[in-house]
KOLDOSE-293392 format. One record per residue (C-alpha): residue number from 1; x, z, y; residue in one letter. Coordinates in Angstrom, 1 decimal. Example, Ala and Ser with C-alpha at 12.3 -4.5 7.8 and 13.67 -1.06 7.14 Angstrom:
# KOLDOSE-293392
+------+--------+--------+--------+------+
! resi !   east !     up !  north ! resn !
+------+--------+--------+--------+------+
!    1 !   12.3 !    7.8 !   -4.5 !    A !
!    2 !   13.7 !    7.1 !   -1.1 !    S !
+------+--------+--------+--------+------+
This chain:
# KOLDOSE-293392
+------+--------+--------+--------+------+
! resi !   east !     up !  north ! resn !
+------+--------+--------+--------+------+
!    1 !   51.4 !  121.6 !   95.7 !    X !
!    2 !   51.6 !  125.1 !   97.6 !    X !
!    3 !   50.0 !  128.3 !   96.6 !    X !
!    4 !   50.1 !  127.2 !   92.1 !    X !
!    5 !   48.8 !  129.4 !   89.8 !    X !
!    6 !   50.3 !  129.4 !   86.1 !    X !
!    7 !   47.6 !  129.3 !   83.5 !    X !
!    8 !   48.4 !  129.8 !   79.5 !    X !
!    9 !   44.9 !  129.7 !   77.6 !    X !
!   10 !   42.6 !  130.0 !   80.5 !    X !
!   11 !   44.4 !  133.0 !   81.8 !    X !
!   12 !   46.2 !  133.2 !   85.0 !    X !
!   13 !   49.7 !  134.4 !   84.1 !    X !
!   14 !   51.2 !  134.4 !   87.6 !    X !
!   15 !   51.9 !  132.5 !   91.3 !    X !
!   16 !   54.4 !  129.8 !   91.1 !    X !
!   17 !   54.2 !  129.2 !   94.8 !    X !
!   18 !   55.4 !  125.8 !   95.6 !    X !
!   19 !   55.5 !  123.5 !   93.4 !    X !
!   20 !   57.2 !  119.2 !   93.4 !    X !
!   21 !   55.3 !  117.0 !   91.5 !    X !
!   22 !   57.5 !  114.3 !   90.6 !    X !
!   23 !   55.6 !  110.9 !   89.0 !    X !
!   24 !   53.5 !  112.6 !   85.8 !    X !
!   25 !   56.2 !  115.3 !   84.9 !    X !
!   26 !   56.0 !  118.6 !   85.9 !    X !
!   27 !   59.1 !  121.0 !   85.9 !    X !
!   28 !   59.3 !  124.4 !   86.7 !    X !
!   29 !   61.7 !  127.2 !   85.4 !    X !
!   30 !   62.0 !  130.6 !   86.1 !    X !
!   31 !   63.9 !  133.3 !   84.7 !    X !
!   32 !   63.4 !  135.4 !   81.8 !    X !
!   33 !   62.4 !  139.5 !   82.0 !    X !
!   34 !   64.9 !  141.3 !   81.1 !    X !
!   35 !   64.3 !  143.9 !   78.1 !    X !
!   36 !   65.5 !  147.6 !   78.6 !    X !
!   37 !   68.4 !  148.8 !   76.4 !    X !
!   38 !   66.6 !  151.4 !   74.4 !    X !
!   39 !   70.6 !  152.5 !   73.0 !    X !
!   40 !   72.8 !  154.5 !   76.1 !    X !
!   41 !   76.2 !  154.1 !   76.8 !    X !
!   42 !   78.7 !  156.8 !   74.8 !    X !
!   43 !   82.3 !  157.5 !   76.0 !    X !
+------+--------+--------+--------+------+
């Protein structure tokens, strides 16, 4: 399936792109966001 929207509660939540369908199991992963450190580095 090419251009594949995400949907969580009849939202659209972002593009997947490209996506394999593989018999009735869908499978996609994608990395987490990363959280900014709200602490700084001290010498």
């Amino acid at each position: 399936l090419a251009n594949t929207d995400e949907y969580i509660e009849g939202q659209v939540t972002g593009s997947l792109g490209e996506v394999l369908v593989r018999c009735n199991n869908v499978l996609y992963i994608r990395g987490a966001e990363e959280e900014e450190e709200e602490e700084t580095m001290r010498d």
